[in-house]
N, CA, C and O of each residue as an XYZ file, in Angstrom:
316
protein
N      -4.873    -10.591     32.387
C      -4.645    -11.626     33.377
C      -6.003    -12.245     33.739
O      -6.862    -11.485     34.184
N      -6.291    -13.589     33.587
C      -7.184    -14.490     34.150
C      -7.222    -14.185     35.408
O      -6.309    -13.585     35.976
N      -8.552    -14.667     36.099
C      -9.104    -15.071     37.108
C      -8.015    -15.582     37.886
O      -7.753    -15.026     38.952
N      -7.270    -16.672     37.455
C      -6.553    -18.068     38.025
C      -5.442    -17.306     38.152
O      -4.975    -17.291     39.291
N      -4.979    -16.785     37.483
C      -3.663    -15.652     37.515
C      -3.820    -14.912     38.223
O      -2.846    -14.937     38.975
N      -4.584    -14.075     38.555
C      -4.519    -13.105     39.480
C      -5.180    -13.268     41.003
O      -5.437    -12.185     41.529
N      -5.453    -14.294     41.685
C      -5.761    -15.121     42.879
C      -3.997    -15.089     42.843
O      -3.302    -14.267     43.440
N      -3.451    -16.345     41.875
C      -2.292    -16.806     42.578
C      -1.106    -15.560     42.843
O      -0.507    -15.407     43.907
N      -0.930    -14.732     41.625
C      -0.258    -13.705     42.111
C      -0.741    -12.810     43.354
O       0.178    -12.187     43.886
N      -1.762    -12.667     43.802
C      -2.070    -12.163     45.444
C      -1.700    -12.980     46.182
O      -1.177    -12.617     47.236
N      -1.868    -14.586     45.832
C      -1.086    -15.287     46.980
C       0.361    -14.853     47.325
O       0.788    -14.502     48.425
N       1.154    -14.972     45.917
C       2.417    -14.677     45.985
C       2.614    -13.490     46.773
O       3.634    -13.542     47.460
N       1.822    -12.254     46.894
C       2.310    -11.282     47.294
C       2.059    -10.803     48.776
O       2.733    -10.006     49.429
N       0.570    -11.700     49.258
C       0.748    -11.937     50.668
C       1.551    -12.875     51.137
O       1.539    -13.049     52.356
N       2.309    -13.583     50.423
C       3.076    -14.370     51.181
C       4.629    -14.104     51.085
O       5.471    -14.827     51.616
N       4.931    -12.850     50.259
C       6.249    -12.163     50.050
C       7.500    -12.466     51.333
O       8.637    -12.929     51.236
N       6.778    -12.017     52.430
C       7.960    -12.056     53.303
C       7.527    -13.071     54.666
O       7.613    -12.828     55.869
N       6.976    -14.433     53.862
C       6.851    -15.308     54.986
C       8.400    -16.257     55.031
O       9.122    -16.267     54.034
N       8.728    -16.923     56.133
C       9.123    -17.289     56.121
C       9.226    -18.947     56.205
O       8.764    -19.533     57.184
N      10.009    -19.830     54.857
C       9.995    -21.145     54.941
C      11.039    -22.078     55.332
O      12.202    -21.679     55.401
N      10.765    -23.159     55.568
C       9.485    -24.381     55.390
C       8.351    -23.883     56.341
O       8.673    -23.799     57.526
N       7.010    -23.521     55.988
C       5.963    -23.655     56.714
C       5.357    -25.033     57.419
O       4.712    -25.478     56.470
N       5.267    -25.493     57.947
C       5.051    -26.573     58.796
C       3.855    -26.981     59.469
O       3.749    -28.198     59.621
N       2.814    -26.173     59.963
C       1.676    -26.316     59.983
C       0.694    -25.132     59.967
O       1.085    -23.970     59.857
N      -0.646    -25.492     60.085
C      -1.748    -24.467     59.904
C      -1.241    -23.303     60.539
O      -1.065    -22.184     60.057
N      -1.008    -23.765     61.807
C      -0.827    -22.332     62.777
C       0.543    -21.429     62.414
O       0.666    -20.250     62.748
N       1.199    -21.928     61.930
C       2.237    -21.074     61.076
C       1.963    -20.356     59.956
O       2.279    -19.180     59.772
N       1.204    -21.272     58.990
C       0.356    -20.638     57.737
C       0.421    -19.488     58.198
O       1.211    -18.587     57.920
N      -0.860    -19.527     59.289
C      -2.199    -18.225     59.355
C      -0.930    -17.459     60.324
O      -1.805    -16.648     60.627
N      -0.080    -17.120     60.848
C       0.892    -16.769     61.680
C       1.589    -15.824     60.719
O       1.754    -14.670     61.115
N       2.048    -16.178     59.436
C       2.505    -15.438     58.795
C       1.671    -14.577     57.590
O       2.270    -13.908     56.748
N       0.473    -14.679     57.633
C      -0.381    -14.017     56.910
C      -0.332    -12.519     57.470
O       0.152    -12.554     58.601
N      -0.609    -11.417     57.143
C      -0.566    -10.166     57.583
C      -1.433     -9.893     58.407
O      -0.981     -9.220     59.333
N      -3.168    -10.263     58.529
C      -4.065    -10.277     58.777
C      -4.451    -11.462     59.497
O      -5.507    -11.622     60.109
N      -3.480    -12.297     59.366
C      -3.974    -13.568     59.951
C      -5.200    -14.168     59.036
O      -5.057    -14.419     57.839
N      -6.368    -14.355     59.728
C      -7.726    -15.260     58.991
C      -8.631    -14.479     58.390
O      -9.506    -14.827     57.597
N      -8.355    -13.262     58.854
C      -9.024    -11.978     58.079
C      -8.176    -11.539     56.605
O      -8.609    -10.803     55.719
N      -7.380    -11.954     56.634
C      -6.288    -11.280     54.921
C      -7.549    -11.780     53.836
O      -8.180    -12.834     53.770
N      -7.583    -10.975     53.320
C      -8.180    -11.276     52.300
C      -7.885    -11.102     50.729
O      -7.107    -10.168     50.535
N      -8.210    -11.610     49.816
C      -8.092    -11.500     48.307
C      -9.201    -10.948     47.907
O     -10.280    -10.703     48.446
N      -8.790    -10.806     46.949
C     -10.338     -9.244     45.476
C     -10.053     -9.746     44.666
O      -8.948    -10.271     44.529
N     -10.890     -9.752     43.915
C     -11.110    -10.196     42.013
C     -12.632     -9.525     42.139
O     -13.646    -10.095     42.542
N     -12.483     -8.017     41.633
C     -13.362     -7.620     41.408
C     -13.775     -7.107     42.348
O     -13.094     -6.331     43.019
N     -15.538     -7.559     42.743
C     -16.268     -7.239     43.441
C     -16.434     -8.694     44.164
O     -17.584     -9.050     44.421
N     -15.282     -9.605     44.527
C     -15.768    -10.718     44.901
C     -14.537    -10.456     46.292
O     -13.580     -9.741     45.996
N     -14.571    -10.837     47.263
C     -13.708    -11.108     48.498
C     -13.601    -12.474     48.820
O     -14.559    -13.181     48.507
N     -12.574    -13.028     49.417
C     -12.368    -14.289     50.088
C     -11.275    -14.049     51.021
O     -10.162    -13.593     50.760
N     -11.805    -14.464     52.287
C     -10.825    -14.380     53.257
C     -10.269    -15.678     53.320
O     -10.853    -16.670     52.883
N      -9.009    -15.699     53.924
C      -8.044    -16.759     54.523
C      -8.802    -17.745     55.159
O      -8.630    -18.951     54.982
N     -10.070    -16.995     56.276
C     -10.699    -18.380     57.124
C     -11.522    -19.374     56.006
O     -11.699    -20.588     56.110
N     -12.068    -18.270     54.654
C     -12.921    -18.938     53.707
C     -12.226    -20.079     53.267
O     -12.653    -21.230     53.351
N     -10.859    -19.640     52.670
C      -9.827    -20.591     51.836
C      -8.924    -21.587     53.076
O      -8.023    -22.333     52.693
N      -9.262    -21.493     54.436
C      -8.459    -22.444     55.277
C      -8.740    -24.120     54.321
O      -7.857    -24.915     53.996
N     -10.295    -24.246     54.054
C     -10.388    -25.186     53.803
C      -9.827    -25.934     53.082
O      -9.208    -26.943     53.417
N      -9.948    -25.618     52.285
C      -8.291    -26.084     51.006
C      -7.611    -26.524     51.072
O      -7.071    -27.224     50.215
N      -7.152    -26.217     52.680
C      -5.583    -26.964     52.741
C      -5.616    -28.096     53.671
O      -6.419    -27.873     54.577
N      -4.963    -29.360     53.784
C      -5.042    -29.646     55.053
C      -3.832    -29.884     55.610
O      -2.796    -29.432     55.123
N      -3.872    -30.650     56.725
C      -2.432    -30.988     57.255
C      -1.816    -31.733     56.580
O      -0.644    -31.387     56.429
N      -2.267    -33.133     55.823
C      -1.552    -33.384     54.694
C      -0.808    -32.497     53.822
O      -0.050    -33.025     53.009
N      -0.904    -31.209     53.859
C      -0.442    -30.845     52.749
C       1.219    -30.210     53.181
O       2.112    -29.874     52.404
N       1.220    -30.201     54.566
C       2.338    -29.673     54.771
C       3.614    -30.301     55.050
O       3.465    -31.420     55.540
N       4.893    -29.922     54.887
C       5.350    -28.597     55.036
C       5.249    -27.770     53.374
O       5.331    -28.274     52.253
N       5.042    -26.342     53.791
C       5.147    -25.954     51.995
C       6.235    -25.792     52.085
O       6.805    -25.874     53.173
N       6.991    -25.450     50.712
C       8.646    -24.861     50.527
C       8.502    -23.442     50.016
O       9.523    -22.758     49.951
N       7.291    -22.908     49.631
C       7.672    -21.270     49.095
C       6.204    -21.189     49.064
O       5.267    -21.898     49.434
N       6.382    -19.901     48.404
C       4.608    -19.151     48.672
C       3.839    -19.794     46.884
O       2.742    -19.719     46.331
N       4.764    -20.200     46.662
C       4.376    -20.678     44.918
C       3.688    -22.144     45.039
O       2.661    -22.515     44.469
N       4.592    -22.953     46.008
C       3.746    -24.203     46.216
C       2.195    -23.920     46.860
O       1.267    -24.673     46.564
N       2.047    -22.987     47.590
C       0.652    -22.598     48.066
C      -0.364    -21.978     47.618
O      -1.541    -22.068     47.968
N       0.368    -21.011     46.422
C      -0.627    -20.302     45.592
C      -0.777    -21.598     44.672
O      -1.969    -21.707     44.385
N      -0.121    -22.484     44.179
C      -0.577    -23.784     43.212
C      -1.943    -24.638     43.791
O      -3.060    -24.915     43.354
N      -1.283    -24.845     44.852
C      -2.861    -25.774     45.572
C      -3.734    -25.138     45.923
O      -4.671    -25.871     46.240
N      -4.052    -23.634     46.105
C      -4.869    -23.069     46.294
C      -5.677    -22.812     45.199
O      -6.865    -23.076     45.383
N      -5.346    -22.333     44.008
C      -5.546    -22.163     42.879
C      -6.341    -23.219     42.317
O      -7.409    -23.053     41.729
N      -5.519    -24.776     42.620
C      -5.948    -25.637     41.541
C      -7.240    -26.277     42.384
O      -8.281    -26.524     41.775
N      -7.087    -26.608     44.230
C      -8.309    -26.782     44.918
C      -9.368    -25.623     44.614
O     -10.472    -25.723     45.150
N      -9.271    -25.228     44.314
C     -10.028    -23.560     44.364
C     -11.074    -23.718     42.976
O     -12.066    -23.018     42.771
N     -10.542    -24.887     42.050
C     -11.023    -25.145     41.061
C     -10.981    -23.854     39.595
O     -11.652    -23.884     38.563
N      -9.838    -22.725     40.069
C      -9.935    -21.935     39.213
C      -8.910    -22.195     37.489
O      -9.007    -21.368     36.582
């Protein structure tokens, strides 16, 4: 599994039991486990949620599943 693959499948799996349409930021980070602290691993590398807030903006919402979010994260993410 790539780099790019395995970011988005952690998205998928912190976002397992959110519930949708997400609607804005404060819902995002609301349903994160950790809130702005959750973080992702690849390796020896960390990125928290507050790192990756940027990524998203209010334009981008509402999402419909945790797949539309691991996509834009992924592809802003430049991975």
């Amino acid at each position: 599994m790539n780099v790019r693959e395995e970011v988005h499948e952690q998205i998928l799996e912190i976002l397992k039991d959110a519930k949708f349409p997400i609607n804005t930021m404060e819902e995002l980070i609301a349903t994160l486990p950790e809130g702005l602290d959750t973080t992702c691993r690849i390796g020896d590398v960390e990125v928290t949620a507050a790192e990756a807030r940027s990524l998203i903006t209010e334009k981008d919402f509402p999402f419909k599943d945790a797949k539309h979010i691991a996509d834009l994260m992924v592809e802003r993410a430049g991975l």
